[in-house]
PDB file of N, CA, C and O in Angstrom:
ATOM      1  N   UNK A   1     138.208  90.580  43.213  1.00  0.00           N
ATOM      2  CA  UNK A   1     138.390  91.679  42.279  1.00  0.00           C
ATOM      3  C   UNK A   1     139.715  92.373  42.587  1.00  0.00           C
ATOM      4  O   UNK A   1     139.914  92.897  43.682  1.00  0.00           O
ATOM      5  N   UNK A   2     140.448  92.368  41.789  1.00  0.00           N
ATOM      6  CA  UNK A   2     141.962  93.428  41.797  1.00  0.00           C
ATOM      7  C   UNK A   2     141.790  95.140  42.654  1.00  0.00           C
ATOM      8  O   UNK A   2     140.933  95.865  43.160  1.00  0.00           O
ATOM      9  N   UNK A   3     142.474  95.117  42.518  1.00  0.00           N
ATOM     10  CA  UNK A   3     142.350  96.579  43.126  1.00  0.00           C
ATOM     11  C   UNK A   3     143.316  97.545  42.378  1.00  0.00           C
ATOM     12  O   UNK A   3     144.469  97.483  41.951  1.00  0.00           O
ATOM     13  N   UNK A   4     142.170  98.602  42.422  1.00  0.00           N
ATOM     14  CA  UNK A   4     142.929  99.595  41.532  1.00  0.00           C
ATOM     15  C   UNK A   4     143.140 100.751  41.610  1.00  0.00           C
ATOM     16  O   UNK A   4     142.513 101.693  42.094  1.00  0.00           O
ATOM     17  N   UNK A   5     144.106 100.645  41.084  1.00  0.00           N
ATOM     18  CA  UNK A   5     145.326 102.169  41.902  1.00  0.00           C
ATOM     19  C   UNK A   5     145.061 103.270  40.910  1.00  0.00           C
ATOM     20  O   UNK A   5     144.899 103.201  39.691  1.00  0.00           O
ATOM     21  N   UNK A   6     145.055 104.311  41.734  1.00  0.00           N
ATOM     22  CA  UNK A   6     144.993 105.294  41.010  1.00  0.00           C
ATOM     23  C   UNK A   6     145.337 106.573  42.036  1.00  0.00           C
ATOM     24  O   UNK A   6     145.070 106.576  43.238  1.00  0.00           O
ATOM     25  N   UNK A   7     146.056 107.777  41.222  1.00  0.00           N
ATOM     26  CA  UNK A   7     146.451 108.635  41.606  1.00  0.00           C
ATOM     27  C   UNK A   7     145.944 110.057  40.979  1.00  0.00           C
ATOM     28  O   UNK A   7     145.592 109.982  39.802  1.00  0.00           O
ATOM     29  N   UNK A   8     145.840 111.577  41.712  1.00  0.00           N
ATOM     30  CA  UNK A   8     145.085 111.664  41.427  1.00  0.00           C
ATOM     31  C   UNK A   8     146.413 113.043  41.719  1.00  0.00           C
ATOM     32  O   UNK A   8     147.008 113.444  42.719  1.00  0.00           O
ATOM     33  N   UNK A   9     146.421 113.489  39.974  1.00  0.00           N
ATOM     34  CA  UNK A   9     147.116 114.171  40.008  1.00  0.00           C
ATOM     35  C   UNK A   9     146.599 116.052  39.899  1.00  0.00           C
ATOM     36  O   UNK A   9     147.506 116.877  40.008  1.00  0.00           O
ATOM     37  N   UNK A  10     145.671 116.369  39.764  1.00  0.00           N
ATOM     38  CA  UNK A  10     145.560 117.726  40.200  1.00  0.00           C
ATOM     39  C   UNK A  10     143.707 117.653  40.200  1.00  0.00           C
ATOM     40  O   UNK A  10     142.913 116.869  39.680  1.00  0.00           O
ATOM     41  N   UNK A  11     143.589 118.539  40.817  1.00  0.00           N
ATOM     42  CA  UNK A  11     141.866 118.306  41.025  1.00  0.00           C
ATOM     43  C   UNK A  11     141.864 120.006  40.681  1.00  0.00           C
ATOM     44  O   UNK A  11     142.502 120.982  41.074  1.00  0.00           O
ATOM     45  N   UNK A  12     140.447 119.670  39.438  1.00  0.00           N
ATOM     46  CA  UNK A  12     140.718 121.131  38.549  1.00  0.00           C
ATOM     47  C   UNK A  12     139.611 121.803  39.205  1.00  0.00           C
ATOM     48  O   UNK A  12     139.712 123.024  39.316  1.00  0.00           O
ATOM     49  N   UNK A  13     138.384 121.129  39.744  1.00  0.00           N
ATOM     50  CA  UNK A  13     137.255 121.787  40.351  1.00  0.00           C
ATOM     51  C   UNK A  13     136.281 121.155  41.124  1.00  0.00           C
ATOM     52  O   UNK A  13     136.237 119.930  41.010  1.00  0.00           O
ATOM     53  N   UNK A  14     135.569 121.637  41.807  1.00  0.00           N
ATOM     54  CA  UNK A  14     134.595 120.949  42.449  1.00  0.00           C
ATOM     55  C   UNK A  14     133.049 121.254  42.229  1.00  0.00           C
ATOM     56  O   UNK A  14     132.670 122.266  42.818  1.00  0.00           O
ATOM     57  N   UNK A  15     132.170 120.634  41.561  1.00  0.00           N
ATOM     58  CA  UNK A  15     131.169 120.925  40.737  1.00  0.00           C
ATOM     59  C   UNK A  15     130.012 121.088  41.892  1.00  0.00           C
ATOM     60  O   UNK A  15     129.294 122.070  42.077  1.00  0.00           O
ATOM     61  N   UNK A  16     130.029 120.048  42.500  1.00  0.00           N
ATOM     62  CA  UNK A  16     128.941 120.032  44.122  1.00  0.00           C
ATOM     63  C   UNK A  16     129.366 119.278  45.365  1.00  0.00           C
ATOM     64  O   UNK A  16     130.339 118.525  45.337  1.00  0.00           O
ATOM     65  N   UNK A  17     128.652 119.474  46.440  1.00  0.00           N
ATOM     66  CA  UNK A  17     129.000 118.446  47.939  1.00  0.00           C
ATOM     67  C   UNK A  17     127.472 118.545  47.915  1.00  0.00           C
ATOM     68  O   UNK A  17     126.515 119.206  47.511  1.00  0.00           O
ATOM     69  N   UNK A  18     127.833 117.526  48.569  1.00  0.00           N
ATOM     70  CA  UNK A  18     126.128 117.064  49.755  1.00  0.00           C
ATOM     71  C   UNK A  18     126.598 117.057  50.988  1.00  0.00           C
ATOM     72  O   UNK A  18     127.740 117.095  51.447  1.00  0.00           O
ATOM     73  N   UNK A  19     125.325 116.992  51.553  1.00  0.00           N
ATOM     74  CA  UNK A  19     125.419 116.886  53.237  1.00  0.00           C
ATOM     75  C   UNK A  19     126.055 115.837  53.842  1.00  0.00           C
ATOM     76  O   UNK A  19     126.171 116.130  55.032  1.00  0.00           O
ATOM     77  N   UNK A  20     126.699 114.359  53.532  1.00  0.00           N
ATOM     78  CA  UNK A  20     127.955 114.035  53.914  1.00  0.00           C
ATOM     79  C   UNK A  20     129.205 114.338  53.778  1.00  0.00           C
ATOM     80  O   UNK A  20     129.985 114.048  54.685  1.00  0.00           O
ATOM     81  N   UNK A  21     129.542 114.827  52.897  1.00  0.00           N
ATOM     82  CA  UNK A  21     130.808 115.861  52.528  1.00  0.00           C
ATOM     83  C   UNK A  21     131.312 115.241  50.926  1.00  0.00           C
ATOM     84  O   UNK A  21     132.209 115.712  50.227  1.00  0.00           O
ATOM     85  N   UNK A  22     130.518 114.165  50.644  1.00  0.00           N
ATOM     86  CA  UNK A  22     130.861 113.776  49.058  1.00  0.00           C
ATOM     87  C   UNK A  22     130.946 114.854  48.337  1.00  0.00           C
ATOM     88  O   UNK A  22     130.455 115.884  48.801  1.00  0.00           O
ATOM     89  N   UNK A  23     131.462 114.876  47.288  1.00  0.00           N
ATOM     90  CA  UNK A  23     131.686 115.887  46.479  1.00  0.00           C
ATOM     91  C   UNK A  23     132.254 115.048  44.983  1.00  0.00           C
ATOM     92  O   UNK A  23     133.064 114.123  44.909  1.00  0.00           O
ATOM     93  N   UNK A  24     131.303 115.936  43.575  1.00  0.00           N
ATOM     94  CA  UNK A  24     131.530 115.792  42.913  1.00  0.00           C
ATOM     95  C   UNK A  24     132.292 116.735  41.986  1.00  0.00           C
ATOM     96  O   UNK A  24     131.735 117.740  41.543  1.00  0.00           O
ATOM     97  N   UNK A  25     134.129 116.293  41.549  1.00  0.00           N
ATOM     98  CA  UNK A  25     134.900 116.559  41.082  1.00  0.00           C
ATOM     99  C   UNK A  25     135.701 116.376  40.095  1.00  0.00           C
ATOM    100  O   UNK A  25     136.041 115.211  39.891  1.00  0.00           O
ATOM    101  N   UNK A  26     136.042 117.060  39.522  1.00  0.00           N
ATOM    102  CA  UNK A  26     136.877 117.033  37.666  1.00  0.00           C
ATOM    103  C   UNK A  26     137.829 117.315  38.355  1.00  0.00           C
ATOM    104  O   UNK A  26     138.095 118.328  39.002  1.00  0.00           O
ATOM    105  N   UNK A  27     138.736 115.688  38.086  1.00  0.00           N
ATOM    106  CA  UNK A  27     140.598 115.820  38.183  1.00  0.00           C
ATOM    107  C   UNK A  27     140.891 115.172  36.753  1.00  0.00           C
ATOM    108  O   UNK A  27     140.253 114.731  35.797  1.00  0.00           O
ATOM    109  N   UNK A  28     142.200 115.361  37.141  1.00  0.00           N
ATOM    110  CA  UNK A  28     143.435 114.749  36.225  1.00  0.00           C
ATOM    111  C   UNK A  28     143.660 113.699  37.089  1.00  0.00           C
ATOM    112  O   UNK A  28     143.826 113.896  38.293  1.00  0.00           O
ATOM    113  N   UNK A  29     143.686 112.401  36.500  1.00  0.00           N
ATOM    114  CA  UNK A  29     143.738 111.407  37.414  1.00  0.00           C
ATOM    115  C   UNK A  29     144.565 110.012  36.543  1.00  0.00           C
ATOM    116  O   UNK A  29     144.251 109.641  35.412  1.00  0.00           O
ATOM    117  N   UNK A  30     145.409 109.540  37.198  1.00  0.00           N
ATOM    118  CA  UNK A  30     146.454 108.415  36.582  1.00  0.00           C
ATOM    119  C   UNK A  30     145.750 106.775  36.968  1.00  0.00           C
ATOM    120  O   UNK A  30     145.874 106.420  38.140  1.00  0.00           O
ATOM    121  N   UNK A  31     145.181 106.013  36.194  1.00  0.00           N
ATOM    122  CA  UNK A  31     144.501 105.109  36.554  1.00  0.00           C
ATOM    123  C   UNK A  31     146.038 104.017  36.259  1.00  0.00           C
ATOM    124  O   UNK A  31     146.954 104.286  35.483  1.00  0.00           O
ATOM    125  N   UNK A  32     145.907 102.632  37.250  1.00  0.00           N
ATOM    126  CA  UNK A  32     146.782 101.742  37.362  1.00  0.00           C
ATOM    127  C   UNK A  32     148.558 102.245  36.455  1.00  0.00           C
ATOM    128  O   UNK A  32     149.230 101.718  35.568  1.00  0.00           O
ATOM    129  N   UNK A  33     148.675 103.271  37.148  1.00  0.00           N
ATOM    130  CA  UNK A  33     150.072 103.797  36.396  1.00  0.00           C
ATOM    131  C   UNK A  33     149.959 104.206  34.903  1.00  0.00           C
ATOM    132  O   UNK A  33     150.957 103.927  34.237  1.00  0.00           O
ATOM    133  N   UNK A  34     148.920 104.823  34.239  1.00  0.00           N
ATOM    134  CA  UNK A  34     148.804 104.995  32.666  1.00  0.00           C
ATOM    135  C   UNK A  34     148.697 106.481  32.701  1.00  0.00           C
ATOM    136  O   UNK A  34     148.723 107.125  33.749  1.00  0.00           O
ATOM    137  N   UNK A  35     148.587 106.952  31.615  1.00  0.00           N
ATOM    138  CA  UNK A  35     148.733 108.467  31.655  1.00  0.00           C
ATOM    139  C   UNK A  35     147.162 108.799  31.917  1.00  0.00           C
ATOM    140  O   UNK A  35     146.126 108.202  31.625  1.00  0.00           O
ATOM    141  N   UNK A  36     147.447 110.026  32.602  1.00  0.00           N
ATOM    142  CA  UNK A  36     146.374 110.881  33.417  1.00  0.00           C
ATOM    143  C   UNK A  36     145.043 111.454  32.105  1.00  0.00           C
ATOM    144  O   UNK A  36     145.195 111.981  31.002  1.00  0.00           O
ATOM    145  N   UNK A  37     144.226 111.189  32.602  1.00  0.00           N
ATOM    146  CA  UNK A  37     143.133 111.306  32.028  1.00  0.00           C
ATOM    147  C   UNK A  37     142.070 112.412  33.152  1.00  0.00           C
ATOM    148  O   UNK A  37     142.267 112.580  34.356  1.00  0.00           O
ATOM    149  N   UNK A  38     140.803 113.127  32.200  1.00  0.00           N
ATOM    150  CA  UNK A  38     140.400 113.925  32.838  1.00  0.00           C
ATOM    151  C   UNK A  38     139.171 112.839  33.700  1.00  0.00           C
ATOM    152  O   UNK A  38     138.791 111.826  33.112  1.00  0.00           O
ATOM    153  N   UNK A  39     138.798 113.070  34.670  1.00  0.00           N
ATOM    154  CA  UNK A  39     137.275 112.528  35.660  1.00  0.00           C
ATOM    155  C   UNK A  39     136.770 113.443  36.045  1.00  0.00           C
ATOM    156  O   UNK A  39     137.245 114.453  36.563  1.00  0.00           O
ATOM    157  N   UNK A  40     134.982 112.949  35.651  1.00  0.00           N
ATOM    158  CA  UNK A  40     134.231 113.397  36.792  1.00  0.00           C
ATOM    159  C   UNK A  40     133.634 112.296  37.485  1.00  0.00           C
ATOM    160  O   UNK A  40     133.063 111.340  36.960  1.00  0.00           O
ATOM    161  N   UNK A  41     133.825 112.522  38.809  1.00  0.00           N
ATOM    162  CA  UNK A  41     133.012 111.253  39.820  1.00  0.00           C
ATOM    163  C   UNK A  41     132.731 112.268  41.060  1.00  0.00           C
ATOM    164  O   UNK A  41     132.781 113.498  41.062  1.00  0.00           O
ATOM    165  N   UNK A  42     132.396 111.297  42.198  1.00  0.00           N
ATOM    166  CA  UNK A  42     131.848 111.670  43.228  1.00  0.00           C
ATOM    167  C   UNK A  42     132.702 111.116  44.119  1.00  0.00           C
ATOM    168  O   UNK A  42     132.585 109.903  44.292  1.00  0.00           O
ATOM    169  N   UNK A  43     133.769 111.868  44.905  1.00  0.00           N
ATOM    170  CA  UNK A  43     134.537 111.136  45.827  1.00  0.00           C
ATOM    171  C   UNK A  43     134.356 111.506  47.356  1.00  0.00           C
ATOM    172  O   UNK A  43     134.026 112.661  47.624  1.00  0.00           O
ATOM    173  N   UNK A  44     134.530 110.699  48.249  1.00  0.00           N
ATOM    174  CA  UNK A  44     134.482 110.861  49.943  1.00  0.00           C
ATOM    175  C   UNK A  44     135.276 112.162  50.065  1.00  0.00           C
ATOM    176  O   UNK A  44     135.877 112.811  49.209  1.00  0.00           O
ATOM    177  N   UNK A  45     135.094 112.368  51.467  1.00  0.00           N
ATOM    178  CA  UNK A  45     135.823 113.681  51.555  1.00  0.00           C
ATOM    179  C   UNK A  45     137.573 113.495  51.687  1.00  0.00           C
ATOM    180  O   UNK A  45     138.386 114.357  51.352  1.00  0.00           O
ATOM    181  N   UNK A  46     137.831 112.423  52.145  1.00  0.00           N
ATOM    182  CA  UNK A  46     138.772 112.134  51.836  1.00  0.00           C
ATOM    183  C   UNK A  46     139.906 111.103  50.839  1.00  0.00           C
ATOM    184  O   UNK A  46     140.932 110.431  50.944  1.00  0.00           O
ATOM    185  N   UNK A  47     138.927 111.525  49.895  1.00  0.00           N
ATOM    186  CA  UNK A  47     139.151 110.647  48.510  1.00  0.00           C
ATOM    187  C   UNK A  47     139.595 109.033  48.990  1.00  0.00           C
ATOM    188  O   UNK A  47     140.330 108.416  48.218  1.00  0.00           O
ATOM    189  N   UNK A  48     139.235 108.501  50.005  1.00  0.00           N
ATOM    190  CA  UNK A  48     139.146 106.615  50.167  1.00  0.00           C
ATOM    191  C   UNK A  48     137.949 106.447  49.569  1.00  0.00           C
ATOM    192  O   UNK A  48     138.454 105.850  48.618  1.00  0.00           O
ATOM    193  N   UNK A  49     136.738 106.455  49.285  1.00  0.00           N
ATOM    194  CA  UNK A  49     135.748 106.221  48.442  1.00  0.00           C
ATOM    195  C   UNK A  49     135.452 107.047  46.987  1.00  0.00           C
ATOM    196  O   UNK A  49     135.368 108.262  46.803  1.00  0.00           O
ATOM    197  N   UNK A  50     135.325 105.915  46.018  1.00  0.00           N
ATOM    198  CA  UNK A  50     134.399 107.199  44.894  1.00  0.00           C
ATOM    199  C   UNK A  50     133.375 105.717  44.308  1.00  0.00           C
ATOM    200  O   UNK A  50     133.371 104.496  44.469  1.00  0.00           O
ATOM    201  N   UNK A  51     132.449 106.950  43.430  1.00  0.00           N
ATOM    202  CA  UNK A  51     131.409 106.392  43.121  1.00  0.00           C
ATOM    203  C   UNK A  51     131.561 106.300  41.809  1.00  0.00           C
ATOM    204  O   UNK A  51     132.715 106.322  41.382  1.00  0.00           O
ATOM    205  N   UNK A  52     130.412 106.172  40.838  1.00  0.00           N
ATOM    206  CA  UNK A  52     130.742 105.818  39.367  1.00  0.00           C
ATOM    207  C   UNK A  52     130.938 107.201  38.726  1.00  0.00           C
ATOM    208  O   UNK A  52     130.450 108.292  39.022  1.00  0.00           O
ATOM    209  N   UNK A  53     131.913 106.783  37.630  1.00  0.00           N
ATOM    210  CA  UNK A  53     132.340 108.011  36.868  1.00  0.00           C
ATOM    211  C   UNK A  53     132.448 107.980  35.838  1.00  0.00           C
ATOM    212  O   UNK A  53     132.384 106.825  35.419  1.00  0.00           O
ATOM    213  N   UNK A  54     132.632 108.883  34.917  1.00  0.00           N
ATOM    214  CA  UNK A  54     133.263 109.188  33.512  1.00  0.00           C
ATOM    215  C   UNK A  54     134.766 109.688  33.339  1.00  0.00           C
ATOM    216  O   UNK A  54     135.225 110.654  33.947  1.00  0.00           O
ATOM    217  N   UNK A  55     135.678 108.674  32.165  1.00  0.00           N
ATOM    218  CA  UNK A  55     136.699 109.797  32.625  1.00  0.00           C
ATOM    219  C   UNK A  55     136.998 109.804  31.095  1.00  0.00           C
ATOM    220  O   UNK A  55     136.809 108.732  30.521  1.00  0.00           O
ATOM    221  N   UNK A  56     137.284 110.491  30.613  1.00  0.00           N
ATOM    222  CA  UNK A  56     137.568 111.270  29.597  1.00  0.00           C
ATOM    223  C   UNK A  56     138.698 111.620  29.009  1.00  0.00           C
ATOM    224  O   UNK A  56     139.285 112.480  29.665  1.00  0.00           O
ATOM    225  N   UNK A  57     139.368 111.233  27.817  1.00  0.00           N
ATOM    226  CA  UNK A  57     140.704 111.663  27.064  1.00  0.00           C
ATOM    227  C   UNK A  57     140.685 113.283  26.606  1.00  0.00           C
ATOM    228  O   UNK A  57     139.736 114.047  26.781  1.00  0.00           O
ATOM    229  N   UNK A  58     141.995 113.620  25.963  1.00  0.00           N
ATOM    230  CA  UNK A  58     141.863 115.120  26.057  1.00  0.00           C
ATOM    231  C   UNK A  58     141.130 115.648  24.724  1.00  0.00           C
ATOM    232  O   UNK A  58     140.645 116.737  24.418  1.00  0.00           O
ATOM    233  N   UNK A  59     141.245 114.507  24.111  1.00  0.00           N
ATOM    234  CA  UNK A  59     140.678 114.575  22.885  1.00  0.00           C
ATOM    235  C   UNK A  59     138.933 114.861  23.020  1.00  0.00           C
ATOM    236  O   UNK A  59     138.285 115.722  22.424  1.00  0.00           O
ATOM    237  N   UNK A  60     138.408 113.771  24.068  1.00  0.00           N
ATOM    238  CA  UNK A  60     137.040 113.541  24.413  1.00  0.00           C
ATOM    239  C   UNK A  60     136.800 115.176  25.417  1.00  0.00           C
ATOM    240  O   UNK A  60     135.783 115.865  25.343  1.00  0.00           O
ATOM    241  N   UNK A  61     137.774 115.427  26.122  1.00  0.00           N
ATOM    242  CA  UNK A  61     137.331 116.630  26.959  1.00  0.00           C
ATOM    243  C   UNK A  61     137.180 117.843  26.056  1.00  0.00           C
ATOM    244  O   UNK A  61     136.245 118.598  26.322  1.00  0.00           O
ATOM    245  N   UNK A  62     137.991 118.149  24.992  1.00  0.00           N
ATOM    246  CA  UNK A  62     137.905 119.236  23.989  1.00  0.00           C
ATOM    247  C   UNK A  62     136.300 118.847  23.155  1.00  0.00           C
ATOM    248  O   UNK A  62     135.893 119.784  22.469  1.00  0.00           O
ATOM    249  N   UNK A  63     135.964 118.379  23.159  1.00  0.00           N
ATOM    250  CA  UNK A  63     134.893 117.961  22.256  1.00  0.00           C
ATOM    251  C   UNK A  63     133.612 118.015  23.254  1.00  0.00           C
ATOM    252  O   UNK A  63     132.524 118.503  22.947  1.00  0.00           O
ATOM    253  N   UNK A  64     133.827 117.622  24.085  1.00  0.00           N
ATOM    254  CA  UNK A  64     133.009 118.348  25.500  1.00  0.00           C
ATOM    255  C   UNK A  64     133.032 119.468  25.515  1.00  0.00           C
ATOM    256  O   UNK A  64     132.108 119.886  24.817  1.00  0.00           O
ATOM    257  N   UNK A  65     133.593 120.240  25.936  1.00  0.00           N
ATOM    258  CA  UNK A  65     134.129 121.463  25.750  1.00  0.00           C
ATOM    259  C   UNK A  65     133.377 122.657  24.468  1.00  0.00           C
ATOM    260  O   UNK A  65     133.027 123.821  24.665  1.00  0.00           O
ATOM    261  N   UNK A  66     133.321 121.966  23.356  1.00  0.00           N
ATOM    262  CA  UNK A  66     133.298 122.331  22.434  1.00  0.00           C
ATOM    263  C   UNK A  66     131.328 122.169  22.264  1.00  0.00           C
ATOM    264  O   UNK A  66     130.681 123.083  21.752  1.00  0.00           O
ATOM    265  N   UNK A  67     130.951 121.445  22.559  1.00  0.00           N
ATOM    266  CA  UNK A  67     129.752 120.991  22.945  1.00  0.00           C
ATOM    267  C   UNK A  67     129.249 122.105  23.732  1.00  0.00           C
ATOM    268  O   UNK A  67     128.416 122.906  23.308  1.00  0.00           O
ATOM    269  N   UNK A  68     129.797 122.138  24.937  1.00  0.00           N
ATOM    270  CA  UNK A  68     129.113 122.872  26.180  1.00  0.00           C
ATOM    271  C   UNK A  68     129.315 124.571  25.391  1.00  0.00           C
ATOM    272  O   UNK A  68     128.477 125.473  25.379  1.00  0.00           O
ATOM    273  N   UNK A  69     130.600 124.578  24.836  1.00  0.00           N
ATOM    274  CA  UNK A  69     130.358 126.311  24.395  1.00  0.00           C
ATOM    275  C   UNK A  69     129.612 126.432  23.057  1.00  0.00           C
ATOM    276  O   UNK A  69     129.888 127.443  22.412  1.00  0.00           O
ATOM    277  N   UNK A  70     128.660 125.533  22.489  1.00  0.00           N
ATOM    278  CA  UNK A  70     127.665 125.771  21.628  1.00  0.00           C
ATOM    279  C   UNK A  70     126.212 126.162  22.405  1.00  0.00           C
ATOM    280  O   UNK A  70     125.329 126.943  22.052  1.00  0.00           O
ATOM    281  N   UNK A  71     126.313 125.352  23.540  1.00  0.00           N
ATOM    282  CA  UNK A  71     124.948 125.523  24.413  1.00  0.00           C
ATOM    283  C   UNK A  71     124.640 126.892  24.308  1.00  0.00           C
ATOM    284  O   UNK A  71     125.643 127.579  24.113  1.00  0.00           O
ATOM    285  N   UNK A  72     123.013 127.842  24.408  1.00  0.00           N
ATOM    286  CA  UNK A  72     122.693 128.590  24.988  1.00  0.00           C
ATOM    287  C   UNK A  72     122.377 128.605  26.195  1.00  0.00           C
ATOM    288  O   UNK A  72     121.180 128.831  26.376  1.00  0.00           O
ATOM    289  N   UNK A  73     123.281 128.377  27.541  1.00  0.00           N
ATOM    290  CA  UNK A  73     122.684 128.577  28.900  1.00  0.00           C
ATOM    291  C   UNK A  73     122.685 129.673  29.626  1.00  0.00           C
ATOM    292  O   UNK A  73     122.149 129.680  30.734  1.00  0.00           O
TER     293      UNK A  73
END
């Protein structure tokens, strides 16, 4: 399997950790050199591991967005 690069250009928040220090986080993140897209995943504490994610265009994050501020929570 290839390996794939990615860079991880601003980390906007951190949603939770667990008791190994994983933590699940929404960045701006540049997959194999393409323009930066938003993620949420679950990465090691020192971002060498992540787990499965969603990542999201800005188009898809506004519409999220737009979603979550209809909710009554």
């Amino acid at each position: 399997m290839a390996d794939i690069k990615y860079e991880i250009k601003e980390t906007l928040g951190i949603l939770s950790e667990n008791n190994r220090g994983w933590s699940k986080q929404v960045n701006l993140i540049s997959w194999n050199d393409r323009e930066p897209k938003y993620d949420i995943r679950d990465w090691s504490p020192e971002h060498e591991k992540m787990g499965k994610g969603v990542t999201l265009s800005v188009e898809e994050m506004k519409k999220l967005r737009d979603l979550f501020n209809d909710l009554d929570l």
